[in-house]
C-alpha positions in Angstrom: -15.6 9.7 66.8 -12.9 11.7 68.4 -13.7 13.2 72.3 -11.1 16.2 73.2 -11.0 18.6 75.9 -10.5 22.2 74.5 -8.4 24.1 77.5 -8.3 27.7 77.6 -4.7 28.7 77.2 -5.3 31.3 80.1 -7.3 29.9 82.8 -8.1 33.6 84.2 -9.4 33.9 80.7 -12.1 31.0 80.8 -15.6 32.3 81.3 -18.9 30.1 81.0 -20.6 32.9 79.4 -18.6 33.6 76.9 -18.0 29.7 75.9 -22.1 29.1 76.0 -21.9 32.3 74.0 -20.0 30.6 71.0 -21.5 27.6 70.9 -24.9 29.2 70.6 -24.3 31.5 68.2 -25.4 31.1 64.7 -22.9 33.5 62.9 -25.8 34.4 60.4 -25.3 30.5 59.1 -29.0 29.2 59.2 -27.9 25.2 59.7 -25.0 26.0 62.1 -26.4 24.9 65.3 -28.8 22.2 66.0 -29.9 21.0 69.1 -29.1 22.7 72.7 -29.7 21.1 75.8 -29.2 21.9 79.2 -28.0 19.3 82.1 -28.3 19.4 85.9 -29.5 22.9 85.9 -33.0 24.3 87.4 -33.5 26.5 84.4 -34.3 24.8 80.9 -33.4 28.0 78.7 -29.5 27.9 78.2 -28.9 32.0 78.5 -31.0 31.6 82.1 -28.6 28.4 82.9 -25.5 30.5 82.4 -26.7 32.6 85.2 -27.6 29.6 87.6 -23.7 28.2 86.4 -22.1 31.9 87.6 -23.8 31.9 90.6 -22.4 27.7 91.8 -18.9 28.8 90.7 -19.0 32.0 92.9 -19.6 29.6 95.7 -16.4 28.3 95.2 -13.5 30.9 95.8 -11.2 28.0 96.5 -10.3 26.9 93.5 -7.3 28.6 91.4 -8.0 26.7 88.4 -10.1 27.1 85.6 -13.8 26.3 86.4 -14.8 25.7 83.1 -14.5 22.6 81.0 -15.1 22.7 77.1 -15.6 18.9 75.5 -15.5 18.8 71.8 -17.6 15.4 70.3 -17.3 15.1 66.8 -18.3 12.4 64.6 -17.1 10.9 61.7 -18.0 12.3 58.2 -20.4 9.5 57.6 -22.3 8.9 61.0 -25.2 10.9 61.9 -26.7 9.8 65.3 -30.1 10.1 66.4 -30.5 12.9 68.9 -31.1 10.2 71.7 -28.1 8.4 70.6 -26.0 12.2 71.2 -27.3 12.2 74.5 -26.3 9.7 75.6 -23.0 10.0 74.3 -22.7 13.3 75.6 -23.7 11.7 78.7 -22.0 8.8 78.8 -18.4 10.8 78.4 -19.2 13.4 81.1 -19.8 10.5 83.4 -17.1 9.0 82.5 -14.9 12.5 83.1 -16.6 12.6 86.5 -18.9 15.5 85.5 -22.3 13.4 85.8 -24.2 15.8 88.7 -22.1 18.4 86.9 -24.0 21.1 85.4 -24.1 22.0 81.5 -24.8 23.1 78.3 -24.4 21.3 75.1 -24.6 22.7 71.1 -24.9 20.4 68.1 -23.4 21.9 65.1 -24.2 21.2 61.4 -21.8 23.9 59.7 -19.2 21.4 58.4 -19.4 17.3 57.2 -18.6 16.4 60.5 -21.3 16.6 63.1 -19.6 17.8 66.3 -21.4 18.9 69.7 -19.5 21.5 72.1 -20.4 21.3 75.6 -20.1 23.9 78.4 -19.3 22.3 81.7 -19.2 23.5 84.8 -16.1 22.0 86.8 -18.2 23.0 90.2 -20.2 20.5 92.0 -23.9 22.6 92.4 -24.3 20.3 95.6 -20.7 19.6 97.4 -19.1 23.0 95.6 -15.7 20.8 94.8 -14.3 21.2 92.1 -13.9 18.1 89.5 -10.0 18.0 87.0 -10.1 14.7 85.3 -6.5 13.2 85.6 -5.4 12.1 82.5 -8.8 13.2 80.8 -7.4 12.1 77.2 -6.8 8.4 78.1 -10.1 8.5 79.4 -11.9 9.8 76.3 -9.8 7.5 74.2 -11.1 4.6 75.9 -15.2 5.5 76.2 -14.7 6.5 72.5 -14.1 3.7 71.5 -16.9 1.8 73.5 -19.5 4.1 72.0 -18.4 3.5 68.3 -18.9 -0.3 69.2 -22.4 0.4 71.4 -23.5 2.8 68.4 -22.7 1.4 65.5 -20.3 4.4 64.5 -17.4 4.5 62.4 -13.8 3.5 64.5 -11.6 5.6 65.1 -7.9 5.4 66.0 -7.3 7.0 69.6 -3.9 6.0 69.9 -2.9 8.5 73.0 0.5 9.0 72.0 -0.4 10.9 68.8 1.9 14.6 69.5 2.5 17.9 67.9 1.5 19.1 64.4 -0.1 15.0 63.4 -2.3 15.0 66.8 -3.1 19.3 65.7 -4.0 18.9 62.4 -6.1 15.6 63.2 -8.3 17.4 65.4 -8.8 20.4 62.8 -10.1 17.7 60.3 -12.8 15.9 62.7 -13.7 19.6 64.4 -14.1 21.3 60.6 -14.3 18.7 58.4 -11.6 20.2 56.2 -8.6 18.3 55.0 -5.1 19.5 56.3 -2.4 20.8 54.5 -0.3 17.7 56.8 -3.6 15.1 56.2 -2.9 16.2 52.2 0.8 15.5 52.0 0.6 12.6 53.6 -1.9 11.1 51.2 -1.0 12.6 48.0 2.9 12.9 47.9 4.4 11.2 51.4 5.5 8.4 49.1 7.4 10.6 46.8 8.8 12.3 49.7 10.2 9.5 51.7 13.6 8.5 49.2 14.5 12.2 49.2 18.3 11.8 50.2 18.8 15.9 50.6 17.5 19.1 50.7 17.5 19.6 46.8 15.7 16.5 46.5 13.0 17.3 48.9 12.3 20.8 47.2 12.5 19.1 43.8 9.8 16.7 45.2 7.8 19.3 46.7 7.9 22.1 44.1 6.4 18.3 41.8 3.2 18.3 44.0 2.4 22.3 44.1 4.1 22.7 47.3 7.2 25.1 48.4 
């Protein structure tokens, strides 16, 4: 099970309404999205919790950052939790993120072999109005991670933290798609042949072996 925070490359950009408006949306794909639930809001229907969400962040006009937090769950290829067992993983990380009184609005989707829930947080407290950044929010996940896979019975995961660039990218396209990478490919299917090249004619010549240029 991997647990990563999606950030908004612009924070000015980040809008609850839009985000809830992705997750939700079944793109004409019958078996996209599963269950929704909404958390710590007065309103049970998740288009009339986006509205109660607007309203707490306008109470903030404090805060320069971005108010919304996107957490991506997904599970391995061969797990399928129970829908209890999702909540309270879903739970369970947004505690552990500091978001428990937080409110939001989680989507189960079932579009790709990997069953993966997005979930719509609101980084405003509805009660104190503060505004909640996890320091270090990838350690964090790392570490409830892998307590859940133990508590659950799911399939382990590494979650070493210092995993960078185009690895650490093209891991997360495989758990959130379920789609092999072009990187996740080479290094199963020709890294071996690739390792003894001594120059750049070599490398080609092994490359140009295994379909690649």
């Amino acid at each position: 099970m991997i647990a990563k925070h999606i950030p908004m490359k612009v924070a000015r950009r980040s809008s609850f309404r839009d985000l809830v408006a992705y997750i939700t949306h079944a793109k004409d794909k019958q078996e996209r999205i599963g269950q929704v639930l909404v958390t710590n809001c007065h309103q049970s229907d998740a288009h009339d919790a986006v509205h109660e969400v607007l309203a707490t962040q306008l109470r903030n006009r404090r805060a320069c950052s971005d108010k919304t937090y996107h957490l991506l769950i997904s599970f391995d290829a061969s797990d399928n939790p129970s829908p209890d067992a999702r909540q309270r993983i879903e739970t369970e990380l947004c505690e552990a993120l500091g978001f428990g009184g937080h409110q939001r609005i989680s989507a189960v989707h079932t579009d790709t072999d990997n069953l993966h829930i997005h979930v719509a947080i609101n980084k405003i407290h509805p009660q104190r109005l503060t505004i909640q950044n996890p320091y270090c929010d990838y350690k964090t996940l790392g570490m409830i991670c892998q307590k859940l896979e133990l508590a659950h019975g799911l399939a382990q995961t590494n979650h070493e933290t210092h995993t960078r660039g185009a690895r650490s990218m093209a891991l997360d396209m495989e758990h959130a798609a379920g789609v092999e990478s072009l990187l996740g490919w080479i290094r199963r299917e020709c890294l071996t042949d690739l390792r003894p090249a001594q120059d750049w004619a070599a490398l080609h010549e092994t490359l140009g072996r295994n379909g690649l240029t």
